[in-house]
Rosetta silent file (secondary structure, phi, psi, omega in degrees, C-alpha in Angstrom):
SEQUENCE: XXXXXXXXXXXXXXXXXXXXXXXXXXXXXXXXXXXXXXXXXXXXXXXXXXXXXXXXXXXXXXXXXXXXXXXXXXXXXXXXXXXXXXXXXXXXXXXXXXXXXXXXXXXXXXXXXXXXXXXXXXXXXXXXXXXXXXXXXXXXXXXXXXXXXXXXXXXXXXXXXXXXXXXXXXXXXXXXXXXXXXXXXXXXXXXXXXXXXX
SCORE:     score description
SCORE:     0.000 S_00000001
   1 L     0.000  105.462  162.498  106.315  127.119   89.568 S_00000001
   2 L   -42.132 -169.721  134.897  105.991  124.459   87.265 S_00000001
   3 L  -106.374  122.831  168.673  104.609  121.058   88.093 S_00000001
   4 L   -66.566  125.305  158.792  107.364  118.793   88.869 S_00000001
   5 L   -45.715  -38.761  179.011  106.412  115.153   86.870 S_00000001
   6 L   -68.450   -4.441 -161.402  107.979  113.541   90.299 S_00000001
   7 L  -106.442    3.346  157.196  106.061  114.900   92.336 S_00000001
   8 E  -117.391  134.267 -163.327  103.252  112.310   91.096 S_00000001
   9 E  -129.658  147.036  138.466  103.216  108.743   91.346 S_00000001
  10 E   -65.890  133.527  168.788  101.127  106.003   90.328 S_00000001
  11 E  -153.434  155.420  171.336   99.876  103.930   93.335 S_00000001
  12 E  -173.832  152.122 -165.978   97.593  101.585   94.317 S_00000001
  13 E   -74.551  129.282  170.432   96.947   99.146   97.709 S_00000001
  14 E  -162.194  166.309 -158.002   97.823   95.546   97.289 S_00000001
  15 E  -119.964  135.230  168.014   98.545   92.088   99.223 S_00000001
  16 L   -53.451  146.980  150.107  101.583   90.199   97.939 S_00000001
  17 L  -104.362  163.992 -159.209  101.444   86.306   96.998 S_00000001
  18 L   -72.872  178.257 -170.251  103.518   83.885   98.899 S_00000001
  19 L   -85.585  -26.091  160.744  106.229   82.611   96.333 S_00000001
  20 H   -70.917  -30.686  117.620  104.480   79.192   95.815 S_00000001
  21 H   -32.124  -11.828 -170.338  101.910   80.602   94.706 S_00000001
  22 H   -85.066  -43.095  178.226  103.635   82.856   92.824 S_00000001
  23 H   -57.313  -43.918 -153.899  105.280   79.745   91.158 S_00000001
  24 H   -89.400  -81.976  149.447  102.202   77.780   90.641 S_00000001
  25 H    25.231  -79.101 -157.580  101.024   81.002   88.598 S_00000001
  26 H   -91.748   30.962 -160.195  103.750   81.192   86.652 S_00000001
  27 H  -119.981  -68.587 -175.960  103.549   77.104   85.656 S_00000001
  28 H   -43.463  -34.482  164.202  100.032   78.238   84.583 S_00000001
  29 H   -58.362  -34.877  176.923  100.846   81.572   82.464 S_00000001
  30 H   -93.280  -21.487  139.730  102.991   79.135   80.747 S_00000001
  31 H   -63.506  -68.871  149.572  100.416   76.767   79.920 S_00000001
  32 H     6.260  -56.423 -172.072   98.249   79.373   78.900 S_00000001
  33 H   -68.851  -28.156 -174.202  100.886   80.739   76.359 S_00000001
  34 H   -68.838  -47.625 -177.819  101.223   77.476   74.923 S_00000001
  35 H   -51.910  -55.895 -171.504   97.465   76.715   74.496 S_00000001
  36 L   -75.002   85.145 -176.542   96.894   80.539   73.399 S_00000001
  37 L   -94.619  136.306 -174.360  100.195   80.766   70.906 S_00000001
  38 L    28.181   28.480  166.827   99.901   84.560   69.549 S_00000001
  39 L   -84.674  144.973 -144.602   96.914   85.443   70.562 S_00000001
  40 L   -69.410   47.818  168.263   96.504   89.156   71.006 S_00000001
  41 E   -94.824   92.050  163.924   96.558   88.550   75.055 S_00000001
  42 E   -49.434   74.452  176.311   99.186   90.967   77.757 S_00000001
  43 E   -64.512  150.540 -174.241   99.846   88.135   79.976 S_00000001
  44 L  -100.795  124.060 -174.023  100.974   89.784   83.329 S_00000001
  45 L   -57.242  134.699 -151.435  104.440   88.528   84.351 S_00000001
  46 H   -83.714   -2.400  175.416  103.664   86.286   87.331 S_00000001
  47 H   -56.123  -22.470 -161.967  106.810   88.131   89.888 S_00000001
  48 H  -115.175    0.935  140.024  103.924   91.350   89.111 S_00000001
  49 L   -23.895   80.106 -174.504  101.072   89.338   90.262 S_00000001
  50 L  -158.998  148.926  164.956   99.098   90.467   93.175 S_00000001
  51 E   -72.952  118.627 -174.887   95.784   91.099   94.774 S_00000001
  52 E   -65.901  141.455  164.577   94.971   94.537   93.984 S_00000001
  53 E  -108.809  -57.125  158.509   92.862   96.093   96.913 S_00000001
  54 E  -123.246  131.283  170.619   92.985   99.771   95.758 S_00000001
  55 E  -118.089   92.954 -157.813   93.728  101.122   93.059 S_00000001
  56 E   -78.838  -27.569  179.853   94.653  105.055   93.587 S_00000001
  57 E    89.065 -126.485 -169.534   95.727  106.218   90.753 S_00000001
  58 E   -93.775  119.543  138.826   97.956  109.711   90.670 S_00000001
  59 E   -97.468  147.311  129.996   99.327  110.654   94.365 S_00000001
  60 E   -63.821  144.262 -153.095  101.229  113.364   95.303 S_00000001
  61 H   -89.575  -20.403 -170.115  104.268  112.597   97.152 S_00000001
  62 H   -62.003   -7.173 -175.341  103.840  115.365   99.461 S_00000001
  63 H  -120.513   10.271  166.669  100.828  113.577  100.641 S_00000001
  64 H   -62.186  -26.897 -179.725  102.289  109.971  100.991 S_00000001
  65 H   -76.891  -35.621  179.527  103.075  109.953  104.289 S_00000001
  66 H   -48.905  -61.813  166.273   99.461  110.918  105.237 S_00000001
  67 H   -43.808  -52.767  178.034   98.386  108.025  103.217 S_00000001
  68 H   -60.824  -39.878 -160.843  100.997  105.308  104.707 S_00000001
  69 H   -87.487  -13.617 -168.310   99.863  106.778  108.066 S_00000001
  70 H  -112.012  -75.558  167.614   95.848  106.376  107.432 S_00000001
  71 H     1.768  -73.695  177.786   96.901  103.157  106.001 S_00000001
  72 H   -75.649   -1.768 -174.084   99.022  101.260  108.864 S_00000001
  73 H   -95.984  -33.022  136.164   96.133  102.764  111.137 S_00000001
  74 H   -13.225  -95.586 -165.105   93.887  100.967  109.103 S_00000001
  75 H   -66.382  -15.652 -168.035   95.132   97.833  108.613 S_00000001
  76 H   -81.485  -30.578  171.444   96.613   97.311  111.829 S_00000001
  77 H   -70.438    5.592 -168.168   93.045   97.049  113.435 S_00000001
  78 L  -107.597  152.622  167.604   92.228   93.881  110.769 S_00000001
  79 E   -75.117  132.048  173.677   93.255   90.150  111.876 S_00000001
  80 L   -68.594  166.363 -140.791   95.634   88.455  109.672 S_00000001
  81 L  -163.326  167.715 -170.643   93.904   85.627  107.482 S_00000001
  82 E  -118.594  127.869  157.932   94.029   82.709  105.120 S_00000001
  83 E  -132.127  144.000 -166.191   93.191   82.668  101.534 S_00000001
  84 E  -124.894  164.004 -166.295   93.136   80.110   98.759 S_00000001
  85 E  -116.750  150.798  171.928   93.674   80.580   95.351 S_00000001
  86 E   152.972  167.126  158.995   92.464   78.707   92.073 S_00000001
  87 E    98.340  152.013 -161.027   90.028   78.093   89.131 S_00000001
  88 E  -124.945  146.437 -159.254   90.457   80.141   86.221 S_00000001
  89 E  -147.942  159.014  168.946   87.375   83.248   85.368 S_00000001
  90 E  -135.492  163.982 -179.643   87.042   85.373   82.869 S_00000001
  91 E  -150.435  141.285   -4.540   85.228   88.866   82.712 S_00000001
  92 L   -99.539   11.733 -164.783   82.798   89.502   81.225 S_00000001
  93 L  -172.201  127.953  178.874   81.897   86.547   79.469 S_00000001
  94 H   -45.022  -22.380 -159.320   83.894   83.324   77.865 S_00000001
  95 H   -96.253   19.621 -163.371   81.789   84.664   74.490 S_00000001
  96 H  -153.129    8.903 -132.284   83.505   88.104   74.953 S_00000001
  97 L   -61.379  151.989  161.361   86.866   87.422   77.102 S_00000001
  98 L  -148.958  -12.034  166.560   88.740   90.597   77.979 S_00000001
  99 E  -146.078  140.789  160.989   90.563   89.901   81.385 S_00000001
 100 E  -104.031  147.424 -169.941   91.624   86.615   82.358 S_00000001
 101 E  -126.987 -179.743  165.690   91.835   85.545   85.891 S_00000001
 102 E  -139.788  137.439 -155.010   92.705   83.466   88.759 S_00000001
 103 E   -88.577  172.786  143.334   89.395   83.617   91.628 S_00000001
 104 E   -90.970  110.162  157.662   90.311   84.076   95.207 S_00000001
 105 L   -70.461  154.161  176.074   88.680   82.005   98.259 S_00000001
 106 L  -174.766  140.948 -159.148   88.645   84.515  101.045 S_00000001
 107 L   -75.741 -174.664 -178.135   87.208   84.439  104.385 S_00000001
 108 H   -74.182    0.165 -167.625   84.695   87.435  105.351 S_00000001
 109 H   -70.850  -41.433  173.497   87.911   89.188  106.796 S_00000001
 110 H   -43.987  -69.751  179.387   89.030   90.207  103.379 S_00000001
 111 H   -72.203   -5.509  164.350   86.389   92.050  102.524 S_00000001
 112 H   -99.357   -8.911 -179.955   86.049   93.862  105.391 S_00000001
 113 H   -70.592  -40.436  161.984   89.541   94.948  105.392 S_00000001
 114 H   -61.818  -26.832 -170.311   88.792   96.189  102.033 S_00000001
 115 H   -71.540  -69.730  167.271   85.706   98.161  103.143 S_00000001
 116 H   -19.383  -57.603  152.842   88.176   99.716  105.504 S_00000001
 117 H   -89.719   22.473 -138.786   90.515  100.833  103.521 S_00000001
 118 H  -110.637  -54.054 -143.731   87.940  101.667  100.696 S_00000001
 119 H   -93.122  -73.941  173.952   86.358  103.841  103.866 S_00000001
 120 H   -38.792  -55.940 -177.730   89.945  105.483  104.728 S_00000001
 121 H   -81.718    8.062  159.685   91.236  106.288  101.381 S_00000001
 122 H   -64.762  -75.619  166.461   87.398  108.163  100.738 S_00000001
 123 H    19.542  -65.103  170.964   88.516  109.914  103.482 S_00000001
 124 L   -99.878   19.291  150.279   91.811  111.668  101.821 S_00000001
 125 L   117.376  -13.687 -177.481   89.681  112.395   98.734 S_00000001
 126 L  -103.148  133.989 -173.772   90.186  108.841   96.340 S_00000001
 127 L   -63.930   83.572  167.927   86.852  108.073   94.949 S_00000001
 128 L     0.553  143.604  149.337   85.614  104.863   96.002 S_00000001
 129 L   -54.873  137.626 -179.675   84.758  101.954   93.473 S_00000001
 130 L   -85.397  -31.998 -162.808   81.224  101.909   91.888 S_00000001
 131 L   -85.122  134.237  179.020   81.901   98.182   90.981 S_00000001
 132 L   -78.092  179.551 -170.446   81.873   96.014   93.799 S_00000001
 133 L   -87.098  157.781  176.902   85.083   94.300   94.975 S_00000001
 134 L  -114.321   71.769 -159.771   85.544   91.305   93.220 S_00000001
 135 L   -61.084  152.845  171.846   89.131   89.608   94.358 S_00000001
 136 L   168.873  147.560  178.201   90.946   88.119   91.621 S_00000001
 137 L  -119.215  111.961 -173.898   94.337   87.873   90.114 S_00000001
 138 L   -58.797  130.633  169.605   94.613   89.134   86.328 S_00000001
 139 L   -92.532  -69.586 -170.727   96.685   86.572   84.342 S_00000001
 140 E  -165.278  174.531 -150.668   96.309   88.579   81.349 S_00000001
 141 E  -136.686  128.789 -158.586   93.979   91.281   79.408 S_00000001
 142 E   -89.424  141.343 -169.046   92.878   90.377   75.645 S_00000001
 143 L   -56.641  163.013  177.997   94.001   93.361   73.141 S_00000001
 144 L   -81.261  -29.888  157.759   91.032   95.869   72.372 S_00000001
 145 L   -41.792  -26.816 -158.927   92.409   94.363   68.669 S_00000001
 146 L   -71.307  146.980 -175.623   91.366   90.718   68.709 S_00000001
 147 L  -129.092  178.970 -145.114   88.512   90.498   66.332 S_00000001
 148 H   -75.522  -15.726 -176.320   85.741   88.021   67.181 S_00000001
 149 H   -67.144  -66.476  161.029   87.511   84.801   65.478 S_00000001
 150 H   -59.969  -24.537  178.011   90.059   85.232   67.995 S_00000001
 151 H   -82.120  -10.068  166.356   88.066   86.156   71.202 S_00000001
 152 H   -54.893  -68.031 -151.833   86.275   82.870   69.987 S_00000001
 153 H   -41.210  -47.800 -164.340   89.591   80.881   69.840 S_00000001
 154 H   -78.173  -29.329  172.447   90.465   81.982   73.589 S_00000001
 155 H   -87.459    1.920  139.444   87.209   81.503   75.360 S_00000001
 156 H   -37.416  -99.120  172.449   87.711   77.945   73.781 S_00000001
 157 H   -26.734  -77.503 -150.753   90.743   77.505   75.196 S_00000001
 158 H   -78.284  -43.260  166.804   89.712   78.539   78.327 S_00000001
 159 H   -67.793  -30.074  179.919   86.367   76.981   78.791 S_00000001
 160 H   -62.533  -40.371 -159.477   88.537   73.769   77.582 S_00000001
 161 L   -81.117  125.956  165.364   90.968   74.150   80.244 S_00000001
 162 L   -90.086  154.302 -176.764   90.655   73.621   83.886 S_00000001
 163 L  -121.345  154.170 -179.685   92.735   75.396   86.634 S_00000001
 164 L  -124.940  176.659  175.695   92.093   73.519   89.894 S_00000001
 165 E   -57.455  134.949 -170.461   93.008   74.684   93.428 S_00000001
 166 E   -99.232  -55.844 -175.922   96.513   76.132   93.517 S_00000001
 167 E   159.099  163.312  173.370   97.211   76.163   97.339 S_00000001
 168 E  -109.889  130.009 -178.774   96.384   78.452  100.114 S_00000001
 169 E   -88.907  156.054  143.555   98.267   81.516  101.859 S_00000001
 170 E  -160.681  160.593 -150.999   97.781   83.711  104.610 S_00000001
 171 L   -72.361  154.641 -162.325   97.807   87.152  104.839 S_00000001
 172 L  -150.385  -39.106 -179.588  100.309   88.783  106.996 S_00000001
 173 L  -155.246  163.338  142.246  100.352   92.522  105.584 S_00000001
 174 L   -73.051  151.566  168.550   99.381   95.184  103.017 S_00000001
 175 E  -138.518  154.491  178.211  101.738   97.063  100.963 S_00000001
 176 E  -112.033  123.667 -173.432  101.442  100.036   99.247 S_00000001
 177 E  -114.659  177.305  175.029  102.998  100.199   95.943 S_00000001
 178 E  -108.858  171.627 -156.026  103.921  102.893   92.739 S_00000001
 179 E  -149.278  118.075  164.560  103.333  101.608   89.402 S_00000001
 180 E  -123.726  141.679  174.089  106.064  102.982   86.556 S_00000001
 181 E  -112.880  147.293  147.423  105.148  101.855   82.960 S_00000001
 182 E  -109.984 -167.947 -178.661  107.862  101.279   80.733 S_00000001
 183 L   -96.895    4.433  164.165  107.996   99.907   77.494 S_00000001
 184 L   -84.840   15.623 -154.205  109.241   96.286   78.807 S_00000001
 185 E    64.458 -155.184 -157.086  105.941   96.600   80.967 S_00000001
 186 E  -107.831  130.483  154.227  105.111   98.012   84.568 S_00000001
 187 E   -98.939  130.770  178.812  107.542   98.094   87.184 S_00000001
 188 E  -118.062  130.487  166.847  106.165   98.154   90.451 S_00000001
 189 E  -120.001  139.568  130.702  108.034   99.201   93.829 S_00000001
 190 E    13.635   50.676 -177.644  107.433   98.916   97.236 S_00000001
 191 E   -72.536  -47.344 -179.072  106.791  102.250   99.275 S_00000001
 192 E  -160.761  162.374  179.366  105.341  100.811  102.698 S_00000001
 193 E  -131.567  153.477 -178.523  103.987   97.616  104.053 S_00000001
 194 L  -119.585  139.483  175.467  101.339   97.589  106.667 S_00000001
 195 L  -113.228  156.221  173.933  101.478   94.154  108.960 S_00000001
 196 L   -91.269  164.880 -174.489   97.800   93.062  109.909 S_00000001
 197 E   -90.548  138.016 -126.695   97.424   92.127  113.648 S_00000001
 198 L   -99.617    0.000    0.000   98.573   88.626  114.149 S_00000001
């Protein structure tokens, strides 16, 4: 028996943004490109845009339903919630940049939802984070190329720029998605949604 390639997926737990946000994102990513013009930065398209919760890495499919089913059992005991989005971060340091962000306000509900399903998916065997969570939505990740004249230029830019409050959402479900990379970048689909309890 071989190992079938299909029979592994990328996946990882994440909460959708509403489409105005999604928009207001993608007004910014375009100011961004302009400021930054060919600077060695993988801006993230903003339709692929989302707060990451988990990040599982390789499943097996045979063991997706367990997962969707520790999942909606999960999530279904958390309240749905409000969160606001804005202000533009870098990590780890404007004098160093290597991921650029957008921060997340988020009530204490968030983070306990994560501890939850942090606490669940230990459970089936994926290794917890050592780092704590930090929400935030990557705009884009500066090549491992960029030599220091450029990681100057962009933590310029970016300490120059301000992002202000973008607007606020609220949370209604999880979803769990697979991650395919191609060479046009990662496609992500949809496997299950979780709704939070209203």
């Amino acid at each position: 028996m071989g190992n079938n390639p299909m029979s592994v997926i990328r996946a990882f737990i994440a909460i959708d943004l509403s489409p105005d946000i999604v928009q207001k994102l993608d007004q910014v990513l375009s100011d961004l490109r302009k400021w930054l013009p060919g600077a060695s930065v993988r801006w993230v398209p903003a339709k692929n845009i989302h707060l990451t919760i988990k990040f599982l890495g390789d499943v097996s499919v045979s063991n997706q339903e367990l997962l969707t089913h520790a999942l909606q059992g999960e999530v279904s005991r958390h309240s749905s919630f409000e969160m606001g989005v804005g202000e533009l971060g870098v990590f780890p340091s404007l004098r160093r940049p290597r991921v650029i962000w957008i921060g997340i306000e988020a009530p204490s509900e968030l983070a306990i939802l994560h501890r939850g399903i942090e606490t669940e998916m230990a459970r089936l065997g994926y290794a917890p984070e050592d780092r704590p969570f930090s929400p935030h939505l990557t705009l884009g990740r500066v090549s491992r190329n960029a030599n220091s004249d450029e990681m100057r230029r962009i933590g310029e830019v970016l300490s120059a720029r301000k992002v202000g409050f973008l607007g606020a959402m609220r949370v209604q479900s999880v979803h769990l998605y697979r991650s395919d990379l191609q060479s046009s970048g990662s496609i992500y689909t949809c496997l299950h949604s979780s709704n939070l309890s209203s």
